[in-house]
C-alpha positions, 0 to 999 in steps of 0.5 A, spaced: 224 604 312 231 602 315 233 606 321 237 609 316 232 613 313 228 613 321 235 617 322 234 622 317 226 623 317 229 625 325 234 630 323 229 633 318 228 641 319 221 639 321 223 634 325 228 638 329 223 643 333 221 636 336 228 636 340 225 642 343 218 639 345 222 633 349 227 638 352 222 642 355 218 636 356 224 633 360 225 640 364 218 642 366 217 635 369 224 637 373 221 644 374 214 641 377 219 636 382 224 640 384 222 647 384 218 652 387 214 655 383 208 659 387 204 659 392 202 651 393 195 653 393 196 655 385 199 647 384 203 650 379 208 645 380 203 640 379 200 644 372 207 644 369 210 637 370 203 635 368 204 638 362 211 636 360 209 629 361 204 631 356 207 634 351 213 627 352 207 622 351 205 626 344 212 627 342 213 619 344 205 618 339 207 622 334 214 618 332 212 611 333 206 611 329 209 615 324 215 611 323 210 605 322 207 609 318 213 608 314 215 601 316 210 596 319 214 591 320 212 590 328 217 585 330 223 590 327 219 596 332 219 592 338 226 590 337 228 597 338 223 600 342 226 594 347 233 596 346 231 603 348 228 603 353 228 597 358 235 597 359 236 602 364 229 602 366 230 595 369 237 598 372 234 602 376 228 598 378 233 593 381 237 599 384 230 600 387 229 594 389 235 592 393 236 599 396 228 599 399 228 591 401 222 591 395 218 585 396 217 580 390 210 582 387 211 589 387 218 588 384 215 584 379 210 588 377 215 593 376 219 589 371 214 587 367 211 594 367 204 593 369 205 597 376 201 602 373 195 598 373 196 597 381 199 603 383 201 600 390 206 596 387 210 602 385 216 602 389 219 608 393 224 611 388 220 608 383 214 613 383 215 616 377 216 610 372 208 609 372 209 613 365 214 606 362 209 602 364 203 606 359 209 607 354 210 600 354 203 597 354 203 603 348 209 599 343 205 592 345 200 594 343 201 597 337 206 592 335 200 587 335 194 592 331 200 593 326 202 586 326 194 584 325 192 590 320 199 593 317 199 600 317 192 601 315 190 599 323 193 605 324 188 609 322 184 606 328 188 611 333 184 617 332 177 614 334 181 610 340 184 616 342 177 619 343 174 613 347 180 614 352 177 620 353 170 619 353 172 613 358 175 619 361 169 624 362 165 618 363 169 615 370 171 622 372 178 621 371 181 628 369 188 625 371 190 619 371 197 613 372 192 608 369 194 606 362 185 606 359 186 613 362 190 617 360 194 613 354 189 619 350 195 622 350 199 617 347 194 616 342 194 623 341 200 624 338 199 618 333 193 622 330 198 628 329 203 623 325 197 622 320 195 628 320 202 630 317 203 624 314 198 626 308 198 635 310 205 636 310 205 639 303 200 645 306 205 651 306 201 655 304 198 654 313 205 657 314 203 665 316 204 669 322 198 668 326 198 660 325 206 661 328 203 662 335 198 657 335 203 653 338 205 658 344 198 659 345 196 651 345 202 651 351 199 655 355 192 653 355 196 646 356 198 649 362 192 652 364 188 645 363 194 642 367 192 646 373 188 641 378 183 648 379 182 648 372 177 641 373 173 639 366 178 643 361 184 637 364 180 633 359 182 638 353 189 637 356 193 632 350 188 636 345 192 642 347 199 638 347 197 635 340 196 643 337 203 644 341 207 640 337 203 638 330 203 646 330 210 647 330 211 643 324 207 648 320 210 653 322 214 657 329 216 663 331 223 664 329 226 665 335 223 659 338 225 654 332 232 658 332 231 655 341 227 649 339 233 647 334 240 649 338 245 645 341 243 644 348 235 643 346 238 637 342 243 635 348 238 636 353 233 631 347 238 627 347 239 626 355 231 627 356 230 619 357 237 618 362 234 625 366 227 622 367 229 616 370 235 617 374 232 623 377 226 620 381 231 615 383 235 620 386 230 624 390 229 619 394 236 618 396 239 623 401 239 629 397 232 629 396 232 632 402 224 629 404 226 630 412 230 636 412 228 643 412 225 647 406 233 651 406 236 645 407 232 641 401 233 646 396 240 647 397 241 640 397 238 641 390 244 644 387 248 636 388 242 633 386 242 636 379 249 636 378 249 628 379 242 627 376 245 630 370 252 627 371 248 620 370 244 621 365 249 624 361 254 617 363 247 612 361 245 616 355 253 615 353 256 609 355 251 605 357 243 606 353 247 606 347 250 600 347 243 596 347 241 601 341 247 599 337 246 592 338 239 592 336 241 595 330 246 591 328 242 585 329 236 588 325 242 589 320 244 582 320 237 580 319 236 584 313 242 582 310 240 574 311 234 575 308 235 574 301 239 568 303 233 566 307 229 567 301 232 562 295 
């Protein structure tokens, strides 16, 4: 599939709800770093940023394996899933770096996205970019199953998927940073996309109570979120898969008009920007670490304003032209490829 094609599958009235998920993604893992929301003892902070990675990660599964369901052609993929992500990431990495004197090894294991594996080699700032690290661990390593079976090794996701999990159960690790687990979640959306890959003809689903699987699927995603709910957290991408594959068949009206309106798509569109830049900030002054409570939720208000501001800038001006490189690079290839061929 061209990325032409990739565009419009994207924009799609099925498609369009999943604007909605990234931007609730994006705002519930703000929300769960930024606010208050309840008594500590309730760890609703946790539970609700929890959930907004999990709903990401889903979203994130379900779109590459469905645009390789289409296009398995994994040099093509990496190409532009590089182009995407790692250009602001690696700005913020060096931006951490210098701004917190990082040594060298913990550095590099963050440019090569493998700090994740050794938590400690996080840097200060830098934190929050442990879920780059299962995200670009994810693309090479579906690129090369790809590359080694064609889409047919795609069908491996879902027994994959229920080996993290197993593994998760087995090791007790109800949440996790590490890549084995919690890359369930990833995987997850990936079974998702096969799912609709060969059901997306089902209209005869889209009924009035099948329309709030959704809101209940997130709630009890939530719940299992909450570190006081123990053994339901492994459930948690289970929860998030009938989420978002649910709103594909069917939505309460009101909540696609939400999930499909402008400032759901801006938010989308912004998502990436907004998660990296924000955990770069909350370490800087406005995050206010050493201050009262008073104080560090009135410097909020800047925060957010410059979080917003940068994110907005990156998305624009600077991620943008990394993405239109790639494509006119892959562009160039493909018309070459005749010529390659005589």
């Amino acid at each position: 599939m061209t990325d032409a094609a990739g565009a419009a599958i994207h924009r799609s009235e099925h498609f369009a709800v999943l604007d909605g998920w990234r931007a609730l993604s994006i705002l519930f893992v703000l929300a769960g770093h930024w606010l208050p929301l309840g008594p500590a003892s309730w760890q609703m902070n946790a539970a609700i940023a929890a959930s907004g990675m999990a709903i990401f990660f889903t979203l994130s599964g379900f779109l590459i394996t469905y645009f390789l369901l289409n296009d398995d052609r994994a040099g093509p993929f990496l190409l532009k899933r590089l182009a995407r992500i790692v250009p602001l990431a690696w700005a913020a990495m060096a931006v951490i770096a210098l701004m917190w004197s990082e040594s060298r090894q913990h550095a590099l294991a963050n440019f090569l996205f493998v700090a994740n594996l050794t938590p400690d080699t996080l840097m200060r700032g830098g934190h929050h970019l442990w879920s780059l690290c299962v995200e670009m661990q994810f693309y090479v390593c579906i690129a090369v199953l790809v590359f080694a079976g064609g889409r047919r090794a795609l069908y491996s996701l879902p027994f994959l998927c229920l080996a993290v999990t197993i593994l998760r159960v087995a090791d007790g690790e109800v949440i996790s940073i590490v890549t084995w687990h919690r890359v369930d979640e990833i995987l997850v959306g990936g079974c998702v996309a096969l799912w609709w890959h060969h059901y997306q003809r089902s209209k005869h689903w889209h009924t009035r109570s099948v329309a709030w699987l959704p809101v209940v699927a997130l709630v009890c995603l939530i719940t299992s979120a909450n570190p006081h709910s123990q053994g339901l957290g492994y459930l948690r991408p289970y929860f998030a898969a009938i989420a978002v594959g649910g709103s594909l068949l069917a939505f309460p009206s009101i909540l696609n008009r939400l999930f499909t309106s402008s400032p759901a798509r801006y938010i989308a569109q912004i998502s990436y920007a907004l998660y990296v830049v924000h955990g770069v900030l909350g370490e800087t002054v406005l995050g206010g670490q050493d201050q009262s409570t008073l104080v560090r939720y009135l410097l909020r208000v800047p925060l957010v304003l410059l979080t917003w501001l940068l994110a907005h800038l990156s998305t624009r001006y600077f991620e943008a032209r990394f993405s239109r490189w790639a494509r006119r690079r892959l562009e160039k290839n493909a018309s070459a490829q005749p010529l390659a061929t005589n």
